[in-house]
FIDOFI-456935 format. One record per residue (C-alpha): residue number from 0; x, y, z. Coordinates in pm, whole numbers. Each point is the difference from the previous one (the first is absolute). Example, Ala and Ser with C-alpha at 12.3 -4.5 7.8 and 13.67 -1.06 7.14 Angstrom:
{zadren=0 x=1230 y=-450 z=780}
{zadren=1 x=137 y=344 z=-66}
END
This chain:
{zadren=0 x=4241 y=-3730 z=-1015}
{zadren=1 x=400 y=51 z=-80}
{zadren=2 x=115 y=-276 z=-217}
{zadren=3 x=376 y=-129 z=93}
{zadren=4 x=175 y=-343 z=-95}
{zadren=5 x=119 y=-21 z=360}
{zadren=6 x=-104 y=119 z=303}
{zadren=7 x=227 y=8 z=287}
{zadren=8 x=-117 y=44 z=409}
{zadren=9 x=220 y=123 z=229}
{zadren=10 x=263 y=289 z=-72}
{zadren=11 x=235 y=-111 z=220}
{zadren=12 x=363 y=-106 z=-148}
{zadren=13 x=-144 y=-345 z=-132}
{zadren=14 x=-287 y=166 z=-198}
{zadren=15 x=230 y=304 z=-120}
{zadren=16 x=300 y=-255 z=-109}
{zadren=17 x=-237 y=-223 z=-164}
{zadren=18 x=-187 y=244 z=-198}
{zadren=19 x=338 y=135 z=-146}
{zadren=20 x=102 y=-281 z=-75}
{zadren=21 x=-321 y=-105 z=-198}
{zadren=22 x=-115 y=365 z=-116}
{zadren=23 x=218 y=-40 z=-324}
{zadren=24 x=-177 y=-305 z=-101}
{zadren=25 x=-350 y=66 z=105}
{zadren=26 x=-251 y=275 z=112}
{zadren=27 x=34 y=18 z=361}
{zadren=28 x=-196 y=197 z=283}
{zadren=29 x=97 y=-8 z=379}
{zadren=30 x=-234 y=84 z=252}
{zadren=31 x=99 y=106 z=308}
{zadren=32 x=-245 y=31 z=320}
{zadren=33 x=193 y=319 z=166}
{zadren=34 x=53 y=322 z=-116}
{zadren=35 x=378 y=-80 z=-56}
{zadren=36 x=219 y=-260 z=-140}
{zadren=37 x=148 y=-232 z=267}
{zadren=38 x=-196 y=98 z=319}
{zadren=39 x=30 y=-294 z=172}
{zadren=40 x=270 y=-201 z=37}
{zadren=41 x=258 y=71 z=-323}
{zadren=42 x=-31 y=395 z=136}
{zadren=43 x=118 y=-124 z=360}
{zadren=44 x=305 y=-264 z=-135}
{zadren=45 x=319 y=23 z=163}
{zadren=46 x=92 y=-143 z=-325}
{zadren=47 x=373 y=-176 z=-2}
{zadren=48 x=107 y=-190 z=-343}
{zadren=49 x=220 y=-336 z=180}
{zadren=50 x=-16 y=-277 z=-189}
{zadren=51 x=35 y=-285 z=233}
{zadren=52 x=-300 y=61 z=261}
{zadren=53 x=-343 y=-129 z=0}
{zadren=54 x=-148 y=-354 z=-151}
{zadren=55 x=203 y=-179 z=-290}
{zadren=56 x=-277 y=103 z=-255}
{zadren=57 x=13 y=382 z=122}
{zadren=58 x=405 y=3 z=33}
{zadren=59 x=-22 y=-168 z=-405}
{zadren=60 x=-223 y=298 z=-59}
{zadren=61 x=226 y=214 z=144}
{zadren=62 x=347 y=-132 z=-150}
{zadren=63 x=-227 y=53 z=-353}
{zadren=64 x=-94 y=346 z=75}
{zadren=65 x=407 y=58 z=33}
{zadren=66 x=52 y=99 z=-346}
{zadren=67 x=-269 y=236 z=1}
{zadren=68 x=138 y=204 z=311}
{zadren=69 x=351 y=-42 z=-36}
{zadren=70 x=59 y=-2 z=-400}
{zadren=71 x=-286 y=225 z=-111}
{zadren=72 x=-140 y=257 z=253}
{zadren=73 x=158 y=207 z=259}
{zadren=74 x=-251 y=-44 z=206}
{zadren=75 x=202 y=-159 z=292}
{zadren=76 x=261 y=182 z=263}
{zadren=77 x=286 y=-187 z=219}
{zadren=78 x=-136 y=-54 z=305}
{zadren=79 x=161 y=-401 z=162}
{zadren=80 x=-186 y=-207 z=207}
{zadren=81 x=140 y=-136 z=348}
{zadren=82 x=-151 y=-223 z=284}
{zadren=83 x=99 y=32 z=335}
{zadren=84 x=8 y=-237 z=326}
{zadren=85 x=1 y=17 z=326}
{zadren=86 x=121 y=-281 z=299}
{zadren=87 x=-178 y=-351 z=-81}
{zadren=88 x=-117 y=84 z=-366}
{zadren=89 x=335 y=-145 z=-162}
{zadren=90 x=-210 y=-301 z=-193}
{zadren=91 x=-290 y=220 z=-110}
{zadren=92 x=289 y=272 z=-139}
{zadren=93 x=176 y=-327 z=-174}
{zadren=94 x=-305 y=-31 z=-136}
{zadren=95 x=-21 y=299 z=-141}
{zadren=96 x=281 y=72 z=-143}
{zadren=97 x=-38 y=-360 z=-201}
{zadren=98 x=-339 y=96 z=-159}
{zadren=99 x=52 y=347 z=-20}
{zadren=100 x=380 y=-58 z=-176}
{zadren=101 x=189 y=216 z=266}
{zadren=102 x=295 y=58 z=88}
{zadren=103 x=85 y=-37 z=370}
{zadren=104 x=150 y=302 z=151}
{zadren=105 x=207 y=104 z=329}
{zadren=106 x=-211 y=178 z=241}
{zadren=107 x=262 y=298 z=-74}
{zadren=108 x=-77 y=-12 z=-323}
{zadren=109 x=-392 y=26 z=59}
{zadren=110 x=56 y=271 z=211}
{zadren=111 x=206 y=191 z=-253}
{zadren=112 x=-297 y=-9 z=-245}
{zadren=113 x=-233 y=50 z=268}
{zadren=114 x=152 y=208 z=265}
{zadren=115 x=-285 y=7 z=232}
{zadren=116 x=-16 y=-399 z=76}
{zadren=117 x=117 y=-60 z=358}
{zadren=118 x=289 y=-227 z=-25}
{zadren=119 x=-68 y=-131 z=353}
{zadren=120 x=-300 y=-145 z=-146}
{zadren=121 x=55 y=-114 z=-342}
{zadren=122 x=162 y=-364 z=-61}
{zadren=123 x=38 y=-10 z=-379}
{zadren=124 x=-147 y=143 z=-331}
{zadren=125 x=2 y=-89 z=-338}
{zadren=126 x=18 y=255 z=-313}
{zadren=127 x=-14 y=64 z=-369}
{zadren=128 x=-20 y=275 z=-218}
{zadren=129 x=-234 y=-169 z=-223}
{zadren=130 x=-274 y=173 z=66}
{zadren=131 x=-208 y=336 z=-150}
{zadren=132 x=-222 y=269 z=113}
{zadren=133 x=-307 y=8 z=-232}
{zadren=134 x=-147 y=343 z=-142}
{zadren=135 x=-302 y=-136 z=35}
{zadren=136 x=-178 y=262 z=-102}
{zadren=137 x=162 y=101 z=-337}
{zadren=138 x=-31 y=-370 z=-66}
{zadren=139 x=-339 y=19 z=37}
{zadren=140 x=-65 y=371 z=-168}
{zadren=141 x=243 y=-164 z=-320}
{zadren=142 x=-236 y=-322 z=16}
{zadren=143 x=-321 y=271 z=-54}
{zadren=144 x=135 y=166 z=-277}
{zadren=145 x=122 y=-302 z=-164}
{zadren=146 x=-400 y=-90 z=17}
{zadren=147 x=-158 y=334 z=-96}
{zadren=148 x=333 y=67 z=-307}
{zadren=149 x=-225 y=-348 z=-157}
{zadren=150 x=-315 y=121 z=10}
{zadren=151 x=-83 y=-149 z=297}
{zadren=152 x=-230 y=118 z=311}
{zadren=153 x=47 y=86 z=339}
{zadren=154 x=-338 y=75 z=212}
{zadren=155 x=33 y=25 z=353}
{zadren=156 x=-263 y=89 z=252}
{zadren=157 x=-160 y=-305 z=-183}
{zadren=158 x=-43 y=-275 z=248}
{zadren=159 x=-201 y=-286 z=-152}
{zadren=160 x=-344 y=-37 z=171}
{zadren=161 x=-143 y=-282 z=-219}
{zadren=162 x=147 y=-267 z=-267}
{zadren=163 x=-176 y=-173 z=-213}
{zadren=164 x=65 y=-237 z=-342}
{zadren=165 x=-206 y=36 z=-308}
{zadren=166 x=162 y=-138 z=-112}
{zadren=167 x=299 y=235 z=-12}
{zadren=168 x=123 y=148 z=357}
{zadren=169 x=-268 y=301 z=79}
{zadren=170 x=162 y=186 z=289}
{zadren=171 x=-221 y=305 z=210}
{zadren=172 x=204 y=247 z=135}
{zadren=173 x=-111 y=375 z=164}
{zadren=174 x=157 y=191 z=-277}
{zadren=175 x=-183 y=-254 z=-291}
{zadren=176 x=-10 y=-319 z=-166}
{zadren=177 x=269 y=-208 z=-113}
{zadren=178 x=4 y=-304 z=-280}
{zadren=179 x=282 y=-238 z=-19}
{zadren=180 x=112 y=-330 z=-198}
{zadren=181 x=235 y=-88 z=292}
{zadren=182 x=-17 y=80 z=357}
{zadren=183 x=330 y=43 z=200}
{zadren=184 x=-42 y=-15 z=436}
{zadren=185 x=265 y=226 z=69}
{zadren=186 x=-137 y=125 z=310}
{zadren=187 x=243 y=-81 z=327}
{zadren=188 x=-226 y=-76 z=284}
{zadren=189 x=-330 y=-3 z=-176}
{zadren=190 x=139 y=-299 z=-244}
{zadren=191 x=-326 y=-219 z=170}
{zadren=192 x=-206 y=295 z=-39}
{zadren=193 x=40 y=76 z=-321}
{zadren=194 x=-43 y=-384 z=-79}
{zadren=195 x=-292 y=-8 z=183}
{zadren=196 x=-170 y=295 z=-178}
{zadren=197 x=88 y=-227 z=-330}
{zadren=198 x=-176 y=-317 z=82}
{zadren=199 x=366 y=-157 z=-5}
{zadren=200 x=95 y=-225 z=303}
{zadren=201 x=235 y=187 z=284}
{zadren=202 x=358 y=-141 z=36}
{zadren=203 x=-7 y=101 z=362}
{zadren=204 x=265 y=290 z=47}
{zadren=205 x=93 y=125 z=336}
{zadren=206 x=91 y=381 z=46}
{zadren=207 x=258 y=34 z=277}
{zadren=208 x=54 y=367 z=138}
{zadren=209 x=379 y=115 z=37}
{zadren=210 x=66 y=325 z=210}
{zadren=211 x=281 y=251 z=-73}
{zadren=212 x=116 y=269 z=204}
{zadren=213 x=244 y=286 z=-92}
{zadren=214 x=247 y=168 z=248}
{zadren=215 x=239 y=266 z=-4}
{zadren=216 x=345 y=-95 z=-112}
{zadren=217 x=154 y=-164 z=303}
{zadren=218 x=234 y=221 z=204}
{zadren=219 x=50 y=232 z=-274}
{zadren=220 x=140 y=-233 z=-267}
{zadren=221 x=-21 y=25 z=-349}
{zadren=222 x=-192 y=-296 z=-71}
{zadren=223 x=6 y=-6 z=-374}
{zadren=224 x=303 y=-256 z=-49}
{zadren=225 x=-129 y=-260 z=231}
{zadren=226 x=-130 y=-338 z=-138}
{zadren=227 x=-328 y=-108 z=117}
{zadren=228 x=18 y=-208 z=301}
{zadren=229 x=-206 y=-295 z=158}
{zadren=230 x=45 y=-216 z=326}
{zadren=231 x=6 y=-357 z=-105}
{zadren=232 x=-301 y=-204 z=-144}
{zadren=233 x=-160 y=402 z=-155}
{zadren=234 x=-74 y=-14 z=432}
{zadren=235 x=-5 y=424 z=-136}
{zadren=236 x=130 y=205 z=-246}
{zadren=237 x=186 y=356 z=-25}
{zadren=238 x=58 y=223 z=-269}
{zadren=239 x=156 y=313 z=-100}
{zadren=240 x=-281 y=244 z=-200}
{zadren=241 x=18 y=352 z=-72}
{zadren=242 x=236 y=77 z=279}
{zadren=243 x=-187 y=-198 z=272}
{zadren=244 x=-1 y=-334 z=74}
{zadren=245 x=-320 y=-235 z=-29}
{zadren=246 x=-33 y=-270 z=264}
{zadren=247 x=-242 y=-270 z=-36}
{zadren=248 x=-93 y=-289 z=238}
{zadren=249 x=-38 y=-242 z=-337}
{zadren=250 x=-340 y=-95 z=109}
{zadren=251 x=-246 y=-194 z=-226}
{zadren=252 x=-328 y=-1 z=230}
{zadren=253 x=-297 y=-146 z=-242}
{zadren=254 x=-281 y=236 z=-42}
{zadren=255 x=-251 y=108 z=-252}
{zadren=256 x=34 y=229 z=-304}
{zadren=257 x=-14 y=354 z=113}
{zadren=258 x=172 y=312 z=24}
{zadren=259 x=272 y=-100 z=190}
{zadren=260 x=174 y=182 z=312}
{zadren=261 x=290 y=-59 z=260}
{zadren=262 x=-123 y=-192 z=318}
{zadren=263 x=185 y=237 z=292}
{zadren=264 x=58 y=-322 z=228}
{zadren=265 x=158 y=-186 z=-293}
{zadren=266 x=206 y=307 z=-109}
{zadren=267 x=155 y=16 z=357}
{zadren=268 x=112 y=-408 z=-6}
{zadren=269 x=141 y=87 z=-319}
{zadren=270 x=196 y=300 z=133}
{zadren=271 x=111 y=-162 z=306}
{zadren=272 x=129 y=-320 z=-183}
{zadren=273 x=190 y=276 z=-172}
{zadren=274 x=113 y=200 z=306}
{zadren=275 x=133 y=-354 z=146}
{zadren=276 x=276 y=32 z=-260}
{zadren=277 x=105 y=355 z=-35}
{zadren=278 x=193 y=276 z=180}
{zadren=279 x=-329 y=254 z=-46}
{zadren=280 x=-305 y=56 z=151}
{zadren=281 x=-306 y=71 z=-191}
{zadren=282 x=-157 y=275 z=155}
{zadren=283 x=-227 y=99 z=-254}
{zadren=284 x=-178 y=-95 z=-309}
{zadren=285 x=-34 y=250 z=-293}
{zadren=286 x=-304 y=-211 z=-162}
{zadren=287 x=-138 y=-379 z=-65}
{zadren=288 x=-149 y=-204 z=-265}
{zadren=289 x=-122 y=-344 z=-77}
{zadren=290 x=-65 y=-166 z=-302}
{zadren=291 x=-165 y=-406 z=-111}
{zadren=292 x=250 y=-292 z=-150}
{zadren=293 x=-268 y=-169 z=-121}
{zadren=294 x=63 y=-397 z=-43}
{zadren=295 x=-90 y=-324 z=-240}
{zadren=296 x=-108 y=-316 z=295}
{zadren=297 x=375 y=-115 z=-83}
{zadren=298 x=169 y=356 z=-27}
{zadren=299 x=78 y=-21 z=-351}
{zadren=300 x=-100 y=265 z=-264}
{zadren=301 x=-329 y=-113 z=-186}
{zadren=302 x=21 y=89 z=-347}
{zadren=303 x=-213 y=-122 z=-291}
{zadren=304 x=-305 y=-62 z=-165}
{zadren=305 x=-276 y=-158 z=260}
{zadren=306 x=-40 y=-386 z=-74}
{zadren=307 x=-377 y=36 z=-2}
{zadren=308 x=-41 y=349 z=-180}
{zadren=309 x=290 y=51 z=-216}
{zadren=310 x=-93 y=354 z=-68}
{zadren=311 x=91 y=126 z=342}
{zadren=312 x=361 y=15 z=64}
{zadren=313 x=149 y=-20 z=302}
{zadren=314 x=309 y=244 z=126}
{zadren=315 x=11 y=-4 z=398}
{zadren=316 x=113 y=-122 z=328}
{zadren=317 x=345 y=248 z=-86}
{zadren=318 x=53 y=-85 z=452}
{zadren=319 x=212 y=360 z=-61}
{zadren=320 x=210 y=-113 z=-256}
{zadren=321 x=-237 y=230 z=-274}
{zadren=322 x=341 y=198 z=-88}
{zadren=323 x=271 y=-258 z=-11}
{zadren=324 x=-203 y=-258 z=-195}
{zadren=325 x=-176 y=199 z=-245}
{zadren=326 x=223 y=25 z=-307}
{zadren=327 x=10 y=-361 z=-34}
{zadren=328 x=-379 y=-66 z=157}
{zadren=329 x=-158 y=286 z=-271}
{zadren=330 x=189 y=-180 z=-259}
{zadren=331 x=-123 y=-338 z=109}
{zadren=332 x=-351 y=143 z=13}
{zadren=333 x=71 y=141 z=-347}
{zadren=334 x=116 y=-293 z=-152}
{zadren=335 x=-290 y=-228 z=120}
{zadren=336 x=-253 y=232 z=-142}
{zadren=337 x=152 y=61 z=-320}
{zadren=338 x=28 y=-340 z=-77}
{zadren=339 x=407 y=4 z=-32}
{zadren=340 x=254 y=-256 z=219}
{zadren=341 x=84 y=137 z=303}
{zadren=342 x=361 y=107 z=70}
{zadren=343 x=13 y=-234 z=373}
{zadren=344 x=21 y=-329 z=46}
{zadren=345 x=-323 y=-160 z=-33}
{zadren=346 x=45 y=-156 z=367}
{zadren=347 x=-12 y=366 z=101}
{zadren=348 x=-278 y=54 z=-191}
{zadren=349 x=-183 y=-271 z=122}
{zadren=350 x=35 y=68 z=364}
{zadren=351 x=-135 y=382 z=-69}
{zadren=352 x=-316 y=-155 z=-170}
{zadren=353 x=-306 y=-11 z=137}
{zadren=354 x=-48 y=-320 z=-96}
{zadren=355 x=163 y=-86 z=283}
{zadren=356 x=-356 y=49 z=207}
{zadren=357 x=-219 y=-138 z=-205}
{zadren=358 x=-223 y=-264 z=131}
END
C-alpha cells in the first residue's frame, strides 16, 4: 500500500494544476487511468485564454488566472478573437460583442483579418486582440515537473477500480494500492464515477461531446496570423493551428463518459455553417477529433470539499474552460485545502462550492 497525504484522480489539467499547486505543502500522488497525461479532453483543447466568455464565476476565474499567463509565464501567443454575422443576426452579434467586450468592426475590416469571409455574406463583426493561444501542452508537461521536482507522484495506467474509507481513503488501482488522507475527484467525465466508487453522493455532471475537424489552409493562405473566428452565439468556431485551420460546429450533444470521437453528420453541419460564410470550399479534411466539456447541473465549476464527506474534494464540471480557469481554480482548490483565505471573492467562492447541491 503507497502512503501519500493526497491523492489526486484524474490527470487532466485540473488534477495536474492542483497537484502543483499543493505538492510543496503536502505529499501528493496523481493517478491517472490512461497510459498518458491528458487523454481525454485537456489533450484535445482548442485552448484560447479570453477573459470575458463563459459564466460570471468561470470569467472571475479567468480574469484571476490573468496574472499568471500574462505577468509570469510565456505560455500564451497573440492570436484575437472575432465574431462574425450574417443577414438577420444583427441583435444576437450586439449581443456579443456586449458580453464578450468587442469591438464592432467594418465588414472591410473583418475581411482584412480574415481574407477568406465572403463580403456578400457577412453583415458585421466584432474584434479584439485580447485573446491567447495556449501551449497547452508545455503547461501541462511544466505542471508535472512542478509535481515530481516536490517529491510528488505521477502513476498513470492506474485507473481506480475500487474506493474504500478506513478510515483514511484506500484507493485499488491495476498497477497497486494507494492510501490517502484527502481524496481529490479530478477526473473530467467520470466526476460521478469516481464519487460513486467512494460512497460519496453524485452531483450529476453531464459530458457533452464537441467535434473538431482540421482542413488544409484555405486557398493557399498562410493561416498563422488569423484570429480565431465564430458565427454569432459560438453557432461554430474556426481556428488557425499548425498551418491548417480547425473548424468546429460548437456542438455540446450530452453523452456518457467515454473515449470520445467526431460524429461525421455533426462535423458536416459544422463545416457547412462555416462554408455559408467564406469564399472557400472545403474539399477535404486532413483528420477529426472530439473531446467531453463536462458540466456542474448549473454550469459552474464545482470545487471544494463534499458537504457530507469532507475528505473528498471536488475539482470538476471545467464545461472546456480546464485551461483558461485553472491558475486561479488550482489556487482556489489549494487554498481551501490548506486551510488559508482564498484570493476571490467569497461570492465566487460560494457559487463554485458544492454546497450549492446539497440537500
Amino acid at each position: 500500500m503507497a502512503m501519500t497525504e493526497i491523492l489526486i484522480i484524474g490527470g487532466g489539467i485540473a488534477g495536474l494544476s492542483a497537484g502543483a499547486r499543493l505538492a510543496p505543502f503536502a505529499k501528493v500522488t496523481l493517478l491517472e487511468a490512461e497510459d498518458a497525461l491528458a487523454y481525454h479532453s485537456s489533450g484535445r483543447s482548442m485552448a484560447l485564454y479570453e477573459a470575458n466568455y463563459g459564466m460570471s464565476s468561470t470569467v472571475a476565474l479567468a480574469r484571476a488566472s490573468g496574472p499568471f499567463y500574462l505577468e509570469q509565464t510565456d505560455y500564451l501567443s497573440p492570436r484575437g478573437l472575432m465574431v462574425v454575422a450574417k443577414a438577420g443576426e444583427d441583435a444576437a452579434l450586439a449581443s456579443d460583442i456586449k458580453t464578450m467586450n468587442l469591438e464592432a468592426i467594418s465588414v472591410d475590416e473583418a475581411c482584412a483579418k480574415v481574407p477568406i469571409l465572403n463580403p456578400e455574406i457577412i453583415t458585421g463583426a466584432g474584434y479584439h486582440a485580447a485573446a491567447w493561444d495556449i501551449d497547452t501542452d508545455r503547461m501541462m508537461q511544466d505542471f508535472a515537473k512542478t509535481i515530481r521536482a516536490n517529491g510528488g507522484e505521477i502513476v498513470t495506467g492506474a485507473r481506480a477500480t475500487a474506493i474504500s474509507k478506513e478510515p483514511r481513503w484506500c484507493v485499488k488501482t491495476a498497477k497497486r494500492d494507494f492510501e490517502a488522507d484527502l481524496l481529490v475527484n479530478a477526473s473530467g467525465a467520470w466526476a460521478d464515477e469516481t464519487a460513486r466508487l467512494a460512497g460519496v453522493a453524485p452531483i450529476g455532471f453531464l459530458p457533452c461531446r464537441r467535434s473538431v475537424a482540421r482542413i488544409p489552409a484555405p486557398g493557399g493562405h498562410a493561416v498563422s496570423g488569423w484570429p480565431m473566428f465564430f458565427g454569432v452565439g459560438e453557432g461554430w468556431y474556426a481556428k488557425p493551428d499548425a498551418g491548417s485551420l480547425c473548424v468546429s460546429p460548437a456542438e455540446e450533444d450530452p453523452t456518457t463518459p467515454h473515449d470520445a470521437w467526431a460524429d461525421d453528420m455533426v462535423l458536416a453541419e459544422g463545416i457547412a455553417q462555416y462554408q455559408e460564410v467564406v469564399t472557400e470550399d472545403v474539399t477535404r479534411v486532413q483528420s477529426n477529433w472530439a473531446g467531453l466539456r463536462t458540466f456542474s447541473p448549473d454550469r459552474h465549476l464545482v470545487i471544494g470539499h463534499d458537504t457530507a464527506q469532507p475528505d473528498f474534494f471536488w475539482l470538476c464540471g471545467q464545461g472546456g474552460y480546464g485551461f483558461l480557469s485553472a491558475p486561479a481554480a488550482s489556487q482556489l482548490a489549494a487554498d481551501l485545502i490548506l486551510g488559508r483565505s482564498a484570493e476571490l471573492d467569497q461570492d465566487i467562492v460560494d457559487q463554485l462550492s458544492p454546497k450549492r447541491f446539497a440537500t
